[in-house]
Jmol script that loads the backbone (N, CA, C; Angstrom):
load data "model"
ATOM      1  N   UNK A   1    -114.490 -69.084 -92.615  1.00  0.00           N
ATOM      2  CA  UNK A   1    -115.395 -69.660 -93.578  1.00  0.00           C
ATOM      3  C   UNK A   1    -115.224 -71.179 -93.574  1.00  0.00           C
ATOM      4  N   UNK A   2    -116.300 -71.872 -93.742  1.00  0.00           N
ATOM      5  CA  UNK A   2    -116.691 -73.464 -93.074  1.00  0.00           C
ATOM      6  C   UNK A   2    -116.117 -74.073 -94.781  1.00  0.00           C
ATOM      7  N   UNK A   3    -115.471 -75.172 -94.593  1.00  0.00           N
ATOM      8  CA  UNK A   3    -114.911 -75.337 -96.331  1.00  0.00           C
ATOM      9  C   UNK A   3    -115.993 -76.818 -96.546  1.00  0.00           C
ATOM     10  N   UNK A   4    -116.082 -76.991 -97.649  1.00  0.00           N
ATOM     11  CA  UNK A   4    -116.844 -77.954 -97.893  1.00  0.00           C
ATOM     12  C   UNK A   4    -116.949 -79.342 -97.968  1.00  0.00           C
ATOM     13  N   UNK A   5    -117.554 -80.067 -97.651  1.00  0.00           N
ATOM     14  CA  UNK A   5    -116.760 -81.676 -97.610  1.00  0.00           C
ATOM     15  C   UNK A   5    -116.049 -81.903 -98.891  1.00  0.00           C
ATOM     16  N   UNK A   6    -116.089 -81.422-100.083  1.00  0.00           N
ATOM     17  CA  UNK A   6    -114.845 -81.886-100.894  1.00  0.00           C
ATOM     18  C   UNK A   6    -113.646 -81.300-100.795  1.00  0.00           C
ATOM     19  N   UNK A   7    -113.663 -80.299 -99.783  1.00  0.00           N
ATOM     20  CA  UNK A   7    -112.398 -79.811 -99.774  1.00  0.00           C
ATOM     21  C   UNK A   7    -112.015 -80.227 -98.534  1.00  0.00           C
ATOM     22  N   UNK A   8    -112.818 -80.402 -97.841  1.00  0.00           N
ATOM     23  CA  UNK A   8    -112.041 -81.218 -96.508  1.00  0.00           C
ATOM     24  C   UNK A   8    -111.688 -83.078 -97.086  1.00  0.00           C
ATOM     25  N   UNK A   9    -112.340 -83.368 -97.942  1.00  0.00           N
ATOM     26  CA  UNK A   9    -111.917 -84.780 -98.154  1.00  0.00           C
ATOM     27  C   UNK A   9    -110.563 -84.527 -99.173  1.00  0.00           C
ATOM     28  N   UNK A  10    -110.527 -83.609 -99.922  1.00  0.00           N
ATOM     29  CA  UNK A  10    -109.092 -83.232-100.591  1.00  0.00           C
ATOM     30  C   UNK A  10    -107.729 -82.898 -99.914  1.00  0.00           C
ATOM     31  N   UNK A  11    -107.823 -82.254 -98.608  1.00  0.00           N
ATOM     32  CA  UNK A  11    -107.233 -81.927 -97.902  1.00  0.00           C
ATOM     33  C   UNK A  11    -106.770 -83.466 -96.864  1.00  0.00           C
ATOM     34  N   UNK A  12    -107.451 -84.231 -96.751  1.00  0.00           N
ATOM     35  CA  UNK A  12    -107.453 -85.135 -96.014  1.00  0.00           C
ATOM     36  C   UNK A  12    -106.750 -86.588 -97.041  1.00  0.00           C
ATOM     37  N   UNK A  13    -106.636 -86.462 -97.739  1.00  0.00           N
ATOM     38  CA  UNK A  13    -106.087 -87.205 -98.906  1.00  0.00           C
ATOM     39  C   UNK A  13    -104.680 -86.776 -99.075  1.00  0.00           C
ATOM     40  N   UNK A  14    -104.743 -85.580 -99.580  1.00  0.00           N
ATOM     41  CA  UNK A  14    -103.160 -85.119 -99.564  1.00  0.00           C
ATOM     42  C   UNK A  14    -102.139 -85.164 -98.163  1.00  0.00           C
ATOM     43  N   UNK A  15    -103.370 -85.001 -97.166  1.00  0.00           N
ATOM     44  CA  UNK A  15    -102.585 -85.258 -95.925  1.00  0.00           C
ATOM     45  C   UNK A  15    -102.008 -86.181 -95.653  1.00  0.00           C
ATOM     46  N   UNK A  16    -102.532 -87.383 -96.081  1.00  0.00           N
ATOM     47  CA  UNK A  16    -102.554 -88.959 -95.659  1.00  0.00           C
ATOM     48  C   UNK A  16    -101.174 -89.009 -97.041  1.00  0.00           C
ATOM     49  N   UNK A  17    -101.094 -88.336 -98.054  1.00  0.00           N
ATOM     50  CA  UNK A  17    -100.238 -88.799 -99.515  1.00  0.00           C
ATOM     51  C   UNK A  17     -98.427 -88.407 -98.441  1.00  0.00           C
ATOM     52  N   UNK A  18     -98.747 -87.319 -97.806  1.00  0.00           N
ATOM     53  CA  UNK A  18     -97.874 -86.156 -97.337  1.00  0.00           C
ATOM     54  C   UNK A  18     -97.290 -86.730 -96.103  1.00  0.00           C
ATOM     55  N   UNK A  19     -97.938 -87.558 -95.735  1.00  0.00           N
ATOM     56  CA  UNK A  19     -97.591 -88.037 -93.957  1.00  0.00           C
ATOM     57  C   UNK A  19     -96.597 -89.776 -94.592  1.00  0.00           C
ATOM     58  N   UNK A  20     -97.244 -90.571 -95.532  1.00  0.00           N
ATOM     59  CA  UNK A  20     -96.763 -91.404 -96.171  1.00  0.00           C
ATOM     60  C   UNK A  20     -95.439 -90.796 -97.240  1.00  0.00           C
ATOM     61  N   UNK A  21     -95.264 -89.710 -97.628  1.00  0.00           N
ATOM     62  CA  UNK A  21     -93.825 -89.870 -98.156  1.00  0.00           C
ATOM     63  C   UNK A  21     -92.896 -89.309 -96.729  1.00  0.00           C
ATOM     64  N   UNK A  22     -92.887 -88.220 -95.664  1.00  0.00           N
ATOM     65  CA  UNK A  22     -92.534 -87.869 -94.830  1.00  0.00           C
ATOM     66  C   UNK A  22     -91.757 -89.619 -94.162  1.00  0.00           C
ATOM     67  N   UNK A  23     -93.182 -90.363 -94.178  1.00  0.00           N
ATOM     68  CA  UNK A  23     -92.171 -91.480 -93.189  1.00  0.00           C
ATOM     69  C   UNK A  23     -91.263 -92.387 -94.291  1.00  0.00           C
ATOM     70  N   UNK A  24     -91.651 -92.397 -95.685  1.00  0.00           N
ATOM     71  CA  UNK A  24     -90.701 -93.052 -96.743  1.00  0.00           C
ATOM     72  C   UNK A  24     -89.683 -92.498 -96.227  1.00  0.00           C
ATOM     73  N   UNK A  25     -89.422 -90.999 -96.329  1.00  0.00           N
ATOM     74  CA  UNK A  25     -88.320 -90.384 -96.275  1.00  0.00           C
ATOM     75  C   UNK A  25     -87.326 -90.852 -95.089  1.00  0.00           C
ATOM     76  N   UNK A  26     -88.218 -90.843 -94.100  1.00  0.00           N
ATOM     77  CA  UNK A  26     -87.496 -91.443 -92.406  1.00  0.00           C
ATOM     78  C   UNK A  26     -86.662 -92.899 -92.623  1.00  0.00           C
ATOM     79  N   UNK A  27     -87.158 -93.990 -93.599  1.00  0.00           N
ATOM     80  CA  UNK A  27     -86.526 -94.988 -94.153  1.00  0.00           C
ATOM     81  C   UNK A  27     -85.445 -94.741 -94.808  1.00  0.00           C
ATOM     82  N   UNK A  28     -85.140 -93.882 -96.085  1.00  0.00           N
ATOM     83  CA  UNK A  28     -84.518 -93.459 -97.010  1.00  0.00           C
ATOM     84  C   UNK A  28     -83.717 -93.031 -95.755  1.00  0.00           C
ATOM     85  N   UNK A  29     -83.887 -91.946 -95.154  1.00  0.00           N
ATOM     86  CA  UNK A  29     -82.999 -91.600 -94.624  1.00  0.00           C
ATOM     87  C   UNK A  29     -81.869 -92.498 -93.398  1.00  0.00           C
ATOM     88  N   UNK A  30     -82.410 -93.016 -92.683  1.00  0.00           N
ATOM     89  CA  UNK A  30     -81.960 -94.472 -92.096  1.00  0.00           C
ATOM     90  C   UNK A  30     -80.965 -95.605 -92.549  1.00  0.00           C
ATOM     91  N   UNK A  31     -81.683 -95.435 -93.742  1.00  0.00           N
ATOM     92  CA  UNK A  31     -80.940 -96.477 -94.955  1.00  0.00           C
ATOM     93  C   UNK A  31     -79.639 -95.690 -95.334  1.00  0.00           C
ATOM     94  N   UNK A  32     -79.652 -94.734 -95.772  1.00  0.00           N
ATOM     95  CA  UNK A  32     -78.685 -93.974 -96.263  1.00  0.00           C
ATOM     96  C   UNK A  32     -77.567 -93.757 -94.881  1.00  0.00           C
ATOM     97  N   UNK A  33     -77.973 -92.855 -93.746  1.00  0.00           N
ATOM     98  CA  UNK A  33     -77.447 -92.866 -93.052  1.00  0.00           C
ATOM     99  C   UNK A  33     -76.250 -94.614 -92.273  1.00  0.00           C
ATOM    100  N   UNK A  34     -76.801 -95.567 -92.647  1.00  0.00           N
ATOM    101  CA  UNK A  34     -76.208 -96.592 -92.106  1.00  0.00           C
ATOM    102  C   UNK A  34     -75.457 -97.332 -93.437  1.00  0.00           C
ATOM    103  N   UNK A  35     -75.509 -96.802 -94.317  1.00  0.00           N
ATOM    104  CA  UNK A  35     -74.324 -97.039 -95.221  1.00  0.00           C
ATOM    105  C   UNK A  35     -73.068 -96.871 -94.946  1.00  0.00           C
ATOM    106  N   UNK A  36     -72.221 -97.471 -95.005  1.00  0.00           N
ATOM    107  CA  UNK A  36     -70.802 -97.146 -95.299  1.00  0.00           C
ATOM    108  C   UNK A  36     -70.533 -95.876 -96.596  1.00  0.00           C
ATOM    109  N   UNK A  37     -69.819 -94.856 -96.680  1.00  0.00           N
ATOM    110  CA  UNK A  37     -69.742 -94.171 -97.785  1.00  0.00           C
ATOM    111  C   UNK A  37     -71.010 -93.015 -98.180  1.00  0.00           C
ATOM    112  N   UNK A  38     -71.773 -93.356 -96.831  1.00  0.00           N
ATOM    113  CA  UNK A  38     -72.955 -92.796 -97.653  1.00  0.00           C
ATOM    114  C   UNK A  38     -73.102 -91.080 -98.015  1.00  0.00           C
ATOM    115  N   UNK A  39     -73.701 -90.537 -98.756  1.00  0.00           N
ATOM    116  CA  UNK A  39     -73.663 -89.105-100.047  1.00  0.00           C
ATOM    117  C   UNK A  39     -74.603 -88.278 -98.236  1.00  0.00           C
ATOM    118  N   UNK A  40     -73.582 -87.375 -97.863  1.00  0.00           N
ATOM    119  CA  UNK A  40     -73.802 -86.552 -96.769  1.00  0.00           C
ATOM    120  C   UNK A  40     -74.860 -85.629 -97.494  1.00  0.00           C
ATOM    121  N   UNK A  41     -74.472 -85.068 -98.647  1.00  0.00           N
ATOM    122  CA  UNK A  41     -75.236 -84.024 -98.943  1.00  0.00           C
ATOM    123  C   UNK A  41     -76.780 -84.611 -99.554  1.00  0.00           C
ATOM    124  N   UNK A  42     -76.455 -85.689 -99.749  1.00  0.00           N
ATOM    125  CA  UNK A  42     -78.270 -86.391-100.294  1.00  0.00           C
ATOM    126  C   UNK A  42     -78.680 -87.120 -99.006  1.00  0.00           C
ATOM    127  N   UNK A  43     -78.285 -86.940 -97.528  1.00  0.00           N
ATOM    128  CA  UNK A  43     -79.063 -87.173 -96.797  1.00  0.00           C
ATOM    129  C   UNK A  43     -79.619 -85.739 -96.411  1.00  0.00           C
ATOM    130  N   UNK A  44     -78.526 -84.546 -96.329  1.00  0.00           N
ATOM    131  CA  UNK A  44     -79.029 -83.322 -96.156  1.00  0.00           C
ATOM    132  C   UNK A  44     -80.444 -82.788 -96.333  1.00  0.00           C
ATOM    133  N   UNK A  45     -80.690 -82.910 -98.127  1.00  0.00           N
ATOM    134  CA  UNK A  45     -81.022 -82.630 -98.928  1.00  0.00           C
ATOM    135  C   UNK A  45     -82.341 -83.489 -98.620  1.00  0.00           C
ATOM    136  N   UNK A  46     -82.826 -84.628 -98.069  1.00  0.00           N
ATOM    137  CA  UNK A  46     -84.024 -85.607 -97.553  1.00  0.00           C
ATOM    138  C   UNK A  46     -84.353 -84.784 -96.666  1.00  0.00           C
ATOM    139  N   UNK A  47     -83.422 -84.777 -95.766  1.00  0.00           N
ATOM    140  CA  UNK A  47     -83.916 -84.057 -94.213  1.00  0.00           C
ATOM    141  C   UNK A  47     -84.230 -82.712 -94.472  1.00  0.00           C
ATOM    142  N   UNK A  48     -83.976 -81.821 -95.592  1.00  0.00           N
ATOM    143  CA  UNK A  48     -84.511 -80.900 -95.924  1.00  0.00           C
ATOM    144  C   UNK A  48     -86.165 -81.221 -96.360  1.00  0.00           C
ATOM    145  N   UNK A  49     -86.188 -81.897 -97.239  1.00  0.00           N
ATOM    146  CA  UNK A  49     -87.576 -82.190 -97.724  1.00  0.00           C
ATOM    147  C   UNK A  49     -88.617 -82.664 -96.760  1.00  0.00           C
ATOM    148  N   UNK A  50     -88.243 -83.275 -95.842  1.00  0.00           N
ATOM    149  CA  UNK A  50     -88.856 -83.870 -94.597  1.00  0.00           C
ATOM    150  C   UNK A  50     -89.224 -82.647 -93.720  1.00  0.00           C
ATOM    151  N   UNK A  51     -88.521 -81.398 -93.432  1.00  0.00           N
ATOM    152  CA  UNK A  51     -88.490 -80.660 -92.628  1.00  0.00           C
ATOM    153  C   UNK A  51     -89.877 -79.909 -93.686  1.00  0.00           C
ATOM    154  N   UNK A  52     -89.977 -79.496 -95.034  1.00  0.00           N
ATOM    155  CA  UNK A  52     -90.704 -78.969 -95.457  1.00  0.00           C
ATOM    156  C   UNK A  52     -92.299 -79.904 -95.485  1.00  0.00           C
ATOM    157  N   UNK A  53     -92.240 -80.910 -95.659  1.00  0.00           N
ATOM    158  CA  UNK A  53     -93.168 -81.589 -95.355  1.00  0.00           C
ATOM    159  C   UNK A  53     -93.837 -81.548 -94.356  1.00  0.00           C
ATOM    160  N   UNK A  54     -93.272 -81.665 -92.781  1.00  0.00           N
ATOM    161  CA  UNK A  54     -93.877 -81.466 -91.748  1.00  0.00           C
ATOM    162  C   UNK A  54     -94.447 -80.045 -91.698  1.00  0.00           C
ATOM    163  N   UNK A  55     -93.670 -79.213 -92.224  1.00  0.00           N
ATOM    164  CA  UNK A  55     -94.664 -77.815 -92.374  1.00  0.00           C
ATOM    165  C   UNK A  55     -95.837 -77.977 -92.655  1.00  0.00           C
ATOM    166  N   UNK A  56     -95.840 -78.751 -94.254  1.00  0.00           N
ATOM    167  CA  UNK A  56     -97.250 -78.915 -94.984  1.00  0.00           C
ATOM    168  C   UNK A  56     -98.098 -79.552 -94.328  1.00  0.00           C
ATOM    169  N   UNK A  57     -97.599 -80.615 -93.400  1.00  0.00           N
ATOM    170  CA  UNK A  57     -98.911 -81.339 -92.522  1.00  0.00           C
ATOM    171  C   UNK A  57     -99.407 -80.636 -91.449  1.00  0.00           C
ATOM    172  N   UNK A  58     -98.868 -79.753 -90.763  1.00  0.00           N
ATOM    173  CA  UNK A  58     -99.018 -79.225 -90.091  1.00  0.00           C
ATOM    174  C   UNK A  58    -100.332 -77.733 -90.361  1.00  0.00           C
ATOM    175  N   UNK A  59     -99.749 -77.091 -91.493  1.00  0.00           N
ATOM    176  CA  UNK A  59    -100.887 -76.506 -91.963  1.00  0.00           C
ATOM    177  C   UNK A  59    -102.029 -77.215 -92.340  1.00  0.00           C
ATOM    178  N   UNK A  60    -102.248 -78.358 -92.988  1.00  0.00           N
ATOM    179  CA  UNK A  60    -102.966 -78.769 -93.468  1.00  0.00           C
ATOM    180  C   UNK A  60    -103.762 -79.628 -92.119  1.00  0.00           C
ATOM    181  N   UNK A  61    -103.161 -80.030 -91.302  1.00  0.00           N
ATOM    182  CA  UNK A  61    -103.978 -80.282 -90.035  1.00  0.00           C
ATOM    183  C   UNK A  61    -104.724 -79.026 -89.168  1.00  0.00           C
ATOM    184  N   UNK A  62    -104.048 -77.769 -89.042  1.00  0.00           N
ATOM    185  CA  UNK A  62    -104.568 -76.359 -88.846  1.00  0.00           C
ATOM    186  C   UNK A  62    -106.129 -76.375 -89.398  1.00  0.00           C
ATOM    187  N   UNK A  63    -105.650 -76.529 -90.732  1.00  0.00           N
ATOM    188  CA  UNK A  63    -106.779 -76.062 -91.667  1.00  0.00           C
ATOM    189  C   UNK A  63    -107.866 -77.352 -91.279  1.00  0.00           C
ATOM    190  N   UNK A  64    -108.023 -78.399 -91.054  1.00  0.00           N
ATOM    191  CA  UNK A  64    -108.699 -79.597 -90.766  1.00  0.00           C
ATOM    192  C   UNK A  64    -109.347 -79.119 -89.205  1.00  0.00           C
ATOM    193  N   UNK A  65    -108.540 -79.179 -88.528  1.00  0.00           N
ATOM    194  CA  UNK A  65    -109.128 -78.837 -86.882  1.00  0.00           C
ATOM    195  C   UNK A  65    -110.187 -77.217 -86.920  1.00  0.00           C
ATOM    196  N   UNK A  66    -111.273 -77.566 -86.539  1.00  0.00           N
ATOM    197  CA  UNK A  66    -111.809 -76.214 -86.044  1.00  0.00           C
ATOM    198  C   UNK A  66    -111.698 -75.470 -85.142  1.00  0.00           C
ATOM    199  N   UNK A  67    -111.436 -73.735 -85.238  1.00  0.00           N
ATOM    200  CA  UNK A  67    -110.814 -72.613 -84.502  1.00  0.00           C
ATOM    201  C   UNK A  67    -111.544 -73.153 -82.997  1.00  0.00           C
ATOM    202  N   UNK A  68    -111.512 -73.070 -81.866  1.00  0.00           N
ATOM    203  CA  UNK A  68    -111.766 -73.159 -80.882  1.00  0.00           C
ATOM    204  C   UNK A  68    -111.896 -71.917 -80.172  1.00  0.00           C
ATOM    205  N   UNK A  69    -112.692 -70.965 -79.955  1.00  0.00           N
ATOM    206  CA  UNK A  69    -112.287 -69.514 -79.392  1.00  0.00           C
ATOM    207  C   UNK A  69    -112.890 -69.881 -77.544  1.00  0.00           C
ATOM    208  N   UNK A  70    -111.844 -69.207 -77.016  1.00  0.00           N
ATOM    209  CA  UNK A  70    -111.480 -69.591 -75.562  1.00  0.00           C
ATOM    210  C   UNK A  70    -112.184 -68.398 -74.659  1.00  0.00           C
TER     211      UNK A  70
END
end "model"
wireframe off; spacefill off
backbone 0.3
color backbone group
C-alpha cells in the first residue's frame, strides 16, 4: 500500500532528526572515548543507543525506497 505524501514527509523528517542524533552520538562517543578516566559503561550504553538507531534508519529508509520486484 502506496503511503501518502504526509507520511512520507513524516517519515523523512524523523529520518533526517534520527541520522542527526546517531552522528551526535559518534562525537559523544569520541569525546568520551579520548578522555582520560573516561565512564566505560556510559560509552557502552551510547554505542548501544547508536546501534538501535541505525536499526530505526534503516527501517525507515526500507519503508521510503519502493519494493522493486525482480
Amino acid at each position: 500500500m502506496a503511503m501518502t505524501p504526509e507520511e512520507e514527509r513524516e517519515l523523512r523528517e524523523q529520518l533526517a532528526r534520527l541520522l542527526q542524533e546517531h552522528r551526535d552520538l559518534d562525537s559523544a562517543i569520541e569525546a568520551l572515548q579520548g578522555s582520560p578516566g573516561s565512564d566505560i559503561l556510559q560509552v557502552q550504553r551510547l554505542k548501544k543507543r547508536k546501534l538501535y538507531l541505525r536499526d530505526r534508519i534503516t527501517f525507515i529508509e526500507d519503508q521510503l525506497t519502493p519494493d522493486i520486484i525482480a
